[in-house]
C-alpha positions as CSV (number, residue, x, y, z in Angstrom):
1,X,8.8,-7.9,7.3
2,X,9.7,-11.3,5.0
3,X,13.3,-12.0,4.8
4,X,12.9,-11.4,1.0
5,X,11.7,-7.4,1.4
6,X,14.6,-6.6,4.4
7,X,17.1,-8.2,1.7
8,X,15.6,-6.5,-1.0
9,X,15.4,-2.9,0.6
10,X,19.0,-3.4,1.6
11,X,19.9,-3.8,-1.6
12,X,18.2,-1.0,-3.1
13,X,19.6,1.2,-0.4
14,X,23.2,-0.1,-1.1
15,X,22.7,0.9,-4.5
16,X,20.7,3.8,-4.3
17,X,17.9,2.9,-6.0
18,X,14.3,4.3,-5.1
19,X,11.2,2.1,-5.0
20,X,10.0,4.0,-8.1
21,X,13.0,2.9,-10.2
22,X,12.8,-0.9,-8.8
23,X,8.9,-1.0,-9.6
24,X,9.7,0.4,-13.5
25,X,12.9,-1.8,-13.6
26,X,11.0,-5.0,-13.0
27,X,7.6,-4.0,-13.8
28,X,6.2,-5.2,-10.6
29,X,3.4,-2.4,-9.3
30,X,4.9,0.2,-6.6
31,X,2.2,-0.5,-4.5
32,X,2.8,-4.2,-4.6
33,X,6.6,-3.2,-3.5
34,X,5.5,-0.8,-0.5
35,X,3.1,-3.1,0.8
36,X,5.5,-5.9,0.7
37,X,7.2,-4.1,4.0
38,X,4.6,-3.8,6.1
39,X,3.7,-7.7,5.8
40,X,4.9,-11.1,6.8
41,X,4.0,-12.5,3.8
42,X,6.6,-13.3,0.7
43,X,6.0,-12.4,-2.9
44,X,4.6,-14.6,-5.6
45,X,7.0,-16.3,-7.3
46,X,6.4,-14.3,-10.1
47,X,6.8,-11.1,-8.4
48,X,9.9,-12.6,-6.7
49,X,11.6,-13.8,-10.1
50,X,11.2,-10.3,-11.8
51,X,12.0,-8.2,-8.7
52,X,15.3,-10.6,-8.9
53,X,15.8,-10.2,-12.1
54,X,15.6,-6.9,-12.1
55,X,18.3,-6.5,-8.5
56,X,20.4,-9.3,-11.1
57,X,19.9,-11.4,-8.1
58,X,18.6,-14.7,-7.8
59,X,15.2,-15.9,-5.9
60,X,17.6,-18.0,-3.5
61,X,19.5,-15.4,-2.3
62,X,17.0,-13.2,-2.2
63,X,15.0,-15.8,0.0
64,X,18.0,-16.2,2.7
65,X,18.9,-14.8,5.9
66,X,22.1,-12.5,4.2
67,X,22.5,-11.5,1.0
68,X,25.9,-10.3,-0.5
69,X,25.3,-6.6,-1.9
């Protein structure tokens, strides 16, 4: 899995958030979301800068080794 989906399902998990609610909160498809774990491969940057948005998290940090929850 790309750094950017392990950092984003730890933050999702942190707050409790399903992948349902992230997918309507940044209007990114669920399936694009699920698959995103089971690849290697980052997001688009679009689909990077709304899931981001959406976490109220930048694409930086979201693109590093830790992020802070």
């Amino acid at each position: 899995m790309h750094v950017f989906w392990k950092n984003v399902y730890r933050i999702i998990n942190y707050r409790g958030i399903n992948l349902k609610t992230l997918a309507a909160l940044s209007d990114v498809p669920y399936s694009t979301i699920t698959n995103g774990k089971n690849t290697e491969r980052q997001p688009s940057v679009e689909t990077a800068f709304k899931i981001a948005s959406a976490l109220n998290k930048s694409i930086e940090s979201l693109m590093c080794d830790t992020v802070r929850l």
